[in-house]
C-alpha positions in Angstrom: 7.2 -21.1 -10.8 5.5 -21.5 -7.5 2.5 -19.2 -7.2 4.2 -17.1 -4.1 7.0 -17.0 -5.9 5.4 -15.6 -9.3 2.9 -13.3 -6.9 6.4 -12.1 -4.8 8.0 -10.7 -8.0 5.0 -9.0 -9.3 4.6 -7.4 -6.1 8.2 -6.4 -6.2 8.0 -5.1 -10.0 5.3 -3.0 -9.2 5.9 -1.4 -6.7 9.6 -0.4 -7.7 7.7 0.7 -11.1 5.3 2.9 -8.7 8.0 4.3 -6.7 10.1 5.7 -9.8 8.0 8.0 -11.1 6.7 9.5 -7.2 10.1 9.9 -7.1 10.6 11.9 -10.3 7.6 14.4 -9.4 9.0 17.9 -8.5 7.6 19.2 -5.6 6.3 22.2 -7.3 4.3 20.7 -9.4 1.7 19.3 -7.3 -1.3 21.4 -8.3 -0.4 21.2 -12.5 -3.4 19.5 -14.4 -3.4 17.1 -17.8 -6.7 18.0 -18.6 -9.4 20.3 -16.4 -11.0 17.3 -15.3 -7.8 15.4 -13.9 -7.0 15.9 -10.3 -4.2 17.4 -9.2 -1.9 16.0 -6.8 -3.0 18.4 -4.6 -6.5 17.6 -4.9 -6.3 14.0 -4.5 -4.5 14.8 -0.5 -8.2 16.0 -0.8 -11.0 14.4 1.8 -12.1 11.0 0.6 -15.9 10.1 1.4 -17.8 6.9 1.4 -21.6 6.7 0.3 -24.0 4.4 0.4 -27.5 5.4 -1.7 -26.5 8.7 -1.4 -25.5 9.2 2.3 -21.9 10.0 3.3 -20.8 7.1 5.9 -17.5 8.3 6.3 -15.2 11.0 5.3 -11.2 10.6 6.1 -8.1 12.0 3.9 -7.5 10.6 0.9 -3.7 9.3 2.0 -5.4 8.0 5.2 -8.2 5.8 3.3 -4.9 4.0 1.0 -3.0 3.5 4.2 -6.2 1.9 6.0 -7.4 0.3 2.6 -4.5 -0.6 0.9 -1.2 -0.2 3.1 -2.8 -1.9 6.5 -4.9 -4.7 4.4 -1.1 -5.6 3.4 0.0 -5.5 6.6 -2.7 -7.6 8.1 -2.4 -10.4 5.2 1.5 -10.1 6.5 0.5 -11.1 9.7 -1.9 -13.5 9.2 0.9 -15.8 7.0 3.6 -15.2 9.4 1.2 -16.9 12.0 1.0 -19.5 9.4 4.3 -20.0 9.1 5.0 -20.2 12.9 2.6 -22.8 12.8 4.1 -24.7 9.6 7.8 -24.7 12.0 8.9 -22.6 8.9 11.4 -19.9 9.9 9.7 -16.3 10.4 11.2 -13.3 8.3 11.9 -10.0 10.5 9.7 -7.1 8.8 10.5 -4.4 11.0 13.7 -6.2 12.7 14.8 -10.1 13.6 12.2 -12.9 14.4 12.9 -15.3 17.1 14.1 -17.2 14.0 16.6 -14.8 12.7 19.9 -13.5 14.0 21.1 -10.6 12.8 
């Protein structure tokens, strides 16, 4: 198995094993606990701050740090491969609608 392909379907696996339990979690129990030290669901919608020896740097939401961090790295990586591909003459995939490429 190609290495895209093997990294394509772990991508896939985990994040359809992610979604199913966000799904499953009832809306009213956001602020319930495991242990005293866990957070909460609440708590982690909480302020997010980045230090450096001691000194705050930054300080954003925690939802806004994994969309910058996580959700936008993605997106950027997206990008960068689709520009690849344009250059390759390979065929770019839509990923919010059709490519000059595709016809829907």
């Amino acid at each position: 198995m190609k290495q895209t392909n093997s990294l394509k379907a772990e991508f896939t696996r985990e994040t359809a094993a992610t979604r199913k339990p966000l799904e499953r979690l009832p809306d009213d129990q956001f602020a319930w606990q495991p242990h005293e030290k866990s957070f909460t669901d609440a708590a982690l919608e909480q302020n997010w701050q980045f230090k450096i020896k001691g000194r705050t740097r930054f300080e954003r939401e925690r939802a806004e740090v994994f969309r910058d961090f996580v959700l936008s790295h993605l997106i950027h990586h997206r990008g960068q491969l689709s520009v690849y591909l344009r250059l390759l003459n390979v065929p770019v995939p839509g990923a919010y609608g059709p490519t000059a490429d595709e016809q829907f």
